[in-house]
C-alpha positions as CSV (number, residue, x, y, z in Angstrom):
1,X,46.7,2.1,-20.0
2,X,46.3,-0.5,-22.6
3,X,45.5,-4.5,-22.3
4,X,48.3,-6.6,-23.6
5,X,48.0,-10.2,-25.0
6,X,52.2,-11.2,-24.0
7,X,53.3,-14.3,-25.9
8,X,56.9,-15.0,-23.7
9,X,58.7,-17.6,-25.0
10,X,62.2,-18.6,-23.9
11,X,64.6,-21.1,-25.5
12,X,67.6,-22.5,-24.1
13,X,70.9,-22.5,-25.9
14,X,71.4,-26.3,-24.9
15,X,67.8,-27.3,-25.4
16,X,67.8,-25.9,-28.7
17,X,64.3,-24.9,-30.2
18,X,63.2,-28.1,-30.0
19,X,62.0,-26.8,-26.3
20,X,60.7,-23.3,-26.1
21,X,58.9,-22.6,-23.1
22,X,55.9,-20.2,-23.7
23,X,53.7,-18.7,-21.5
24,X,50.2,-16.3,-22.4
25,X,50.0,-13.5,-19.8
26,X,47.6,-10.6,-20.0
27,X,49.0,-7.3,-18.2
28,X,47.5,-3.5,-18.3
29,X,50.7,-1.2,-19.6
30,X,51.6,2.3,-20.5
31,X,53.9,0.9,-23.0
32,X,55.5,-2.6,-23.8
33,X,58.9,-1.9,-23.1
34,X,57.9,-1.3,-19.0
35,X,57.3,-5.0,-19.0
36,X,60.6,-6.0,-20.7
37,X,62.3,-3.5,-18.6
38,X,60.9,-4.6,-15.2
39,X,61.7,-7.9,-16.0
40,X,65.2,-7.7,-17.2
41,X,66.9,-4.7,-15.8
42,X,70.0,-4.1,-16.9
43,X,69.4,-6.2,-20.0
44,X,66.9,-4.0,-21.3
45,X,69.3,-2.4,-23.7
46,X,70.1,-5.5,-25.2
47,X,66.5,-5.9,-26.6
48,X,66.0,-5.3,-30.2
49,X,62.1,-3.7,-30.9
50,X,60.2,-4.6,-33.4
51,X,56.8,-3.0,-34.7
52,X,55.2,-4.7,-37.1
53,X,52.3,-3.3,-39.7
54,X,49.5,-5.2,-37.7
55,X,49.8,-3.4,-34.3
56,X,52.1,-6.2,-32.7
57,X,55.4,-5.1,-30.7
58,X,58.0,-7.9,-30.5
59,X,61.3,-7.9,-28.4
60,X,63.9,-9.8,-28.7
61,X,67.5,-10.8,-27.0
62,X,69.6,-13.5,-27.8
63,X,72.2,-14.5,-25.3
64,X,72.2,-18.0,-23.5
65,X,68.5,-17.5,-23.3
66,X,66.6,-16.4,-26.2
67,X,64.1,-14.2,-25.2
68,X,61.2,-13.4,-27.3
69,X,58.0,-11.2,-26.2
70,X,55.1,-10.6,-28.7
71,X,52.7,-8.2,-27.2
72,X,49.3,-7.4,-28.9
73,X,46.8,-5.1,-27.5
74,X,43.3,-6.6,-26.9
Protein backbone atom coordinates (compact mmCIF):
# COMPACT_ATOMS: atom_id res chain seq x y z
CA UNK A 1 0.00 0.00 0.00
CA UNK A 2 0.89 3.53 -0.66
CA UNK A 3 0.24 6.96 1.52
CA UNK A 4 -1.98 9.39 -0.30
CA UNK A 5 -2.08 13.15 0.23
CA UNK A 6 -6.22 13.46 -1.27
CA UNK A 7 -7.14 17.05 -2.17
CA UNK A 8 -11.27 16.57 -2.50
CA UNK A 9 -12.89 19.50 -3.53
CA UNK A 10 -16.53 19.73 -4.54
CA UNK A 11 -18.42 22.60 -6.19
CA UNK A 12 -21.94 23.16 -6.49
CA UNK A 13 -23.66 23.96 -9.73
CA UNK A 14 -25.61 26.82 -7.96
CA UNK A 15 -22.82 28.05 -5.78
CA UNK A 16 -20.74 28.31 -8.63
CA UNK A 17 -16.83 28.26 -8.03
CA UNK A 18 -16.94 30.99 -6.02
CA UNK A 19 -17.62 28.16 -3.12
CA UNK A 20 -15.60 24.95 -3.47
CA UNK A 21 -15.49 22.93 -0.47
CA UNK A 22 -12.10 21.21 -0.04
CA UNK A 23 -11.04 18.88 2.32
CA UNK A 24 -7.06 17.30 2.93
CA UNK A 25 -7.35 13.60 3.89
CA UNK A 26 -4.51 11.24 4.15
CA UNK A 27 -5.60 7.41 3.37
CA UNK A 28 -3.20 4.11 2.82
CA UNK A 29 -4.33 2.66 -0.88
CA UNK A 30 -3.60 -0.02 -3.28
CA UNK A 31 -4.53 2.35 -5.96
CA UNK A 32 -6.42 5.78 -6.24
CA UNK A 33 -9.38 4.73 -8.02
CA UNK A 34 -10.46 2.25 -4.73
CA UNK A 35 -11.09 5.53 -3.06
CA UNK A 36 -13.15 7.18 -5.82
CA UNK A 37 -14.88 3.94 -6.23
CA UNK A 38 -15.86 3.32 -2.60
CA UNK A 39 -17.04 6.62 -2.49
CA UNK A 40 -19.20 6.86 -5.52
CA UNK A 41 -20.32 3.62 -6.61
CA UNK A 42 -22.14 3.48 -9.49
CA UNK A 43 -20.58 6.83 -10.55
CA UNK A 44 -17.30 5.50 -10.81
CA UNK A 45 -17.49 5.17 -14.49
CA UNK A 46 -18.25 8.64 -14.92
CA UNK A 47 -14.76 9.74 -13.65
CA UNK A 48 -12.35 10.88 -16.15
CA UNK A 49 -8.36 9.89 -14.82
CA UNK A 50 -5.77 11.90 -15.16
CA UNK A 51 -1.98 11.12 -14.65
CA UNK A 52 0.08 13.87 -14.70
CA UNK A 53 4.14 13.92 -15.38
CA UNK A 54 4.82 14.71 -11.53
CA UNK A 55 3.34 11.57 -10.02
CA UNK A 56 -0.15 13.17 -9.29
CA UNK A 57 -3.52 11.18 -10.24
CA UNK A 58 -6.51 13.49 -10.63
CA UNK A 59 -10.27 12.42 -11.04
CA UNK A 60 -12.77 14.24 -12.14
CA UNK A 61 -16.81 14.22 -12.70
CA UNK A 62 -18.94 16.91 -13.55
CA UNK A 63 -22.64 16.57 -12.98
CA UNK A 64 -24.58 18.83 -10.46
CA UNK A 65 -21.59 18.35 -8.25
CA UNK A 66 -18.23 18.78 -9.58
CA UNK A 67 -16.12 16.47 -8.19
CA UNK A 68 -12.38 16.82 -8.24
CA UNK A 69 -9.79 14.42 -6.27
CA UNK A 70 -5.95 15.10 -6.55
CA UNK A 71 -4.12 12.37 -4.95
CA UNK A 72 -0.30 12.52 -4.41
CA UNK A 73 1.75 9.88 -2.75
CA UNK A 74 3.74 10.98 0.38
Amino acid sequence: MKEYEIVATYLNGCAGEAHPQTEFIEAELNDPADYVRQHHGNEFEKFTREDLPDGRVIFTYDHTVRYIYEFTEI
